[in-house]
C-alpha positions, 0 to 999 in steps of 0.5 A, spaced: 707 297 648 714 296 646 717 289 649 725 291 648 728 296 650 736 298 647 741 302 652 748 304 649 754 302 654 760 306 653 762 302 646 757 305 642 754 298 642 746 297 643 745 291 648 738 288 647 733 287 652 727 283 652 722 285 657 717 277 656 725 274 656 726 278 663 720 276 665 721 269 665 728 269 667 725 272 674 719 268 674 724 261 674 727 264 681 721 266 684 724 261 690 729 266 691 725 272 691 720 268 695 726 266 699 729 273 701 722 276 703 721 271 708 729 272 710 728 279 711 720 279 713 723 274 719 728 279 721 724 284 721 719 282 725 724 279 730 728 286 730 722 289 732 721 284 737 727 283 741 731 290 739 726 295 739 723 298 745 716 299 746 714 305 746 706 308 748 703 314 747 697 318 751 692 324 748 689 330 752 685 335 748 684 343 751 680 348 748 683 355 747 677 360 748 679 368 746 673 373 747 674 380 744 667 381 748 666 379 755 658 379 754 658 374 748 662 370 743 662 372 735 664 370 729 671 374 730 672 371 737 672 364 732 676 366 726 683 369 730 681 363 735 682 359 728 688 363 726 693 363 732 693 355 732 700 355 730 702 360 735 698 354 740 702 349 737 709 353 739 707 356 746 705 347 749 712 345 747 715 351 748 722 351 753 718 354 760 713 349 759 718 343 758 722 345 763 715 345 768 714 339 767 721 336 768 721 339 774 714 337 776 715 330 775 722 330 775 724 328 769 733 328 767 732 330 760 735 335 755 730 340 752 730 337 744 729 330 746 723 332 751 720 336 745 721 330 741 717 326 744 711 331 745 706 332 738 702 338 738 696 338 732 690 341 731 685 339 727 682 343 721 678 349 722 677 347 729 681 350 736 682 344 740 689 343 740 691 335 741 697 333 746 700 327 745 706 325 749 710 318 747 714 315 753 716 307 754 713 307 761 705 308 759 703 311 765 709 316 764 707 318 758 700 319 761 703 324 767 707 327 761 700 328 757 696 331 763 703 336 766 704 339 759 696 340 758 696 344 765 702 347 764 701 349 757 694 352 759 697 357 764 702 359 759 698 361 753 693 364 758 698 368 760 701 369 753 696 370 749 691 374 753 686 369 753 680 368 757 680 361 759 683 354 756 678 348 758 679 341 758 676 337 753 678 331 755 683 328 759 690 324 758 688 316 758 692 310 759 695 307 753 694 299 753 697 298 745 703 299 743 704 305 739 711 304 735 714 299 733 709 298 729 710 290 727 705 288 722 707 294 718 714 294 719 714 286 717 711 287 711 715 293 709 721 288 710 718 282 706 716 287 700 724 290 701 726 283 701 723 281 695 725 287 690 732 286 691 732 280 690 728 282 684 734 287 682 740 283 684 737 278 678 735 283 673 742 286 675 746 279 673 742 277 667 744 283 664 751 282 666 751 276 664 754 276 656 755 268 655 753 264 650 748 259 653 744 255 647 745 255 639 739 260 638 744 265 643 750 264 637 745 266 632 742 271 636 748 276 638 754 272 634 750 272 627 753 265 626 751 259 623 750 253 627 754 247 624 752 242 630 752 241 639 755 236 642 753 235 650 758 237 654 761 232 660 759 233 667 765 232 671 763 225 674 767 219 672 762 212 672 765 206 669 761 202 663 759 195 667 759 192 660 765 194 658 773 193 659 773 197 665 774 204 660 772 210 664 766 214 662 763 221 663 756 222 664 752 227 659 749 233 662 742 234 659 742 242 658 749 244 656 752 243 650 758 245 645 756 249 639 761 248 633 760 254 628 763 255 622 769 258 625 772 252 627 773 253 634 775 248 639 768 246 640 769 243 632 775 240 635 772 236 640 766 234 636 772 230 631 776 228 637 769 225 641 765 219 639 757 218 641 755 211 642 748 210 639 746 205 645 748 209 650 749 216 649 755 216 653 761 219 650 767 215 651 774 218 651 779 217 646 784 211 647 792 215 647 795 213 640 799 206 640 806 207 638 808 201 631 814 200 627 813 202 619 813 196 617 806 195 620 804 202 618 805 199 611 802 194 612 795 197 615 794 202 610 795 196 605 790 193 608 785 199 608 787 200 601 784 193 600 778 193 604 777 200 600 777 197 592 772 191 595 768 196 599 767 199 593 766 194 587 760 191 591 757 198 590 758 199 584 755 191 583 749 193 586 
């Protein structure tokens, strides 16, 4: 299985992507994406709580029977029975049977919203129709269930020429909430949460494009690294053993890569000193101003260390 996958972007250029190097940068923020699940858990959980009304449903079977022979019931008699399910369906939410029972039990509701919360189904290869009715008050949703059954049974009787349409059972009174459905609709939530996070973090490393670590200017630059010095954190301390001159504390990740390009990297490593004592790097002392003669003097003095210096090497 391949690890690395090359998009081109509109330059032509190939851009790299390691999967197992994706991966880890994912899994050292796992705490966002742990943290953004609960967020959106939390407040799906109390969106559904709080916000959302509860809403109830009861159920009532009916049994349509249609006879082609008054004397007996034959395997025709079932299979158009079978056949006319869909049309059973269209007749229980049809506009005289919702306008019956809005005028039974004095319902003020539009037609389409009504239909909306009646559901109408059939099982497979059988003729018991199901009416399931939906309301936020349960015993107005069982009204609802047994006004339409009794409704809808006079109408198909009429419509469809059958020759009865029994009652398989009654609506029942519903005790459970049947929407929201809060533990499904919580974990939706924290599943949702987590995989944004997830695309967010691969969207920015992607994005991203500076150099991180001298492996980083090998990598993308194809250049050498000469060496890397710690960048300074912004904090100011002052070295207890000294003479009051303020240094920057050494950060333990960031560095300054110096490249064989010279850049300013290069110029700041021949600018900053690194004590071996206490890995701190001290800022250099501004340039003191001195009169030619005392110039003279100092580089004659360096000239004379120098020879010095240099007869002790050659003795030894």
């Amino acid at each position: 299985m391949e690890q690395n996958h090359r998009p081109v972007n509109d330059d032509g250029d190939v851009i790299e992507i390691d999967i197992l190097e994706l991966f880890g940068v994912v899994l050292s923020k796992i705490w966002i994406v742990i943290i953004s699940a609960i967020v959106l858990g939390v407040a799906t959980y109390l969106v559904c709580t709080f916000l959302i009304i509860p809403k109830y449903e009861s159920t009532t079977k009916i049994y349509v029977i249609n006879r082609q022979n008054s004397e007996s019931l034959t395997y025709s008699d079932l299979q158009s029975g079978t056949q006319l399910t869909k049309d059973y369906q269209e007749l229980v939410t049809s506009r005289p049977v919702l306008e019956e029972v809005k005028a039974e039990l004095g319902l003020d509701r539009d037609n389409d919203s009504f239909k909306k919360s009646i559901t109408v189904s059939v099982p497979t290869d059988t003729r018991i129709v199901s009416i399931t009715a939906e309301d936020t008050d349960p015993y107005m949703a069982r009204a609802i269930a047994d006004s339409v059954r009794t409704s809808a049974a006079e109408h198909i009787a009429n419509v469809m020429n059958t020759e009865a349409v029994n009652v398989v059972e009654e609506a029942n009174l519903p005790t459970e909430i049947s929407s929201p459905k809060i533990i499904r609709n919580t974990v939706i939530g924290a599943v949702l949460g987590a995989f944004l996070a997830v695309v967010i973090i691969v969207i920015i490393y992607i994005m991203d494009d500076t150099i991180k670590n001298p492996d980083d200017v090998e990598k993308y630059l194809n250049l050498s690294v000469l060496g890397s010095i710690p960048v300074l954190d912004e904090d100011l301390v002052k070295n207890s053993t000294g003479k009051g001159k303020k240094k920057k504390k050494v950060s333990d990740h960031s560095h300054i890569v110096a490249t064989e390009t010279l850049s300013d990297a290069s110029k700041l490593m021949r600018e900053a000193r690194v004590t071996s004592e206490t890995k701190d790097i001290e800022e250099p002392e501004e340039p003191k101003s001195v009169d030619r003669d005392e110039a003279e003097n100092l580089l004659k003095a360096y000239k004379h260390d120098r020879f010095h210096n240099d007869r002790r090497e050659e003795k030894k």
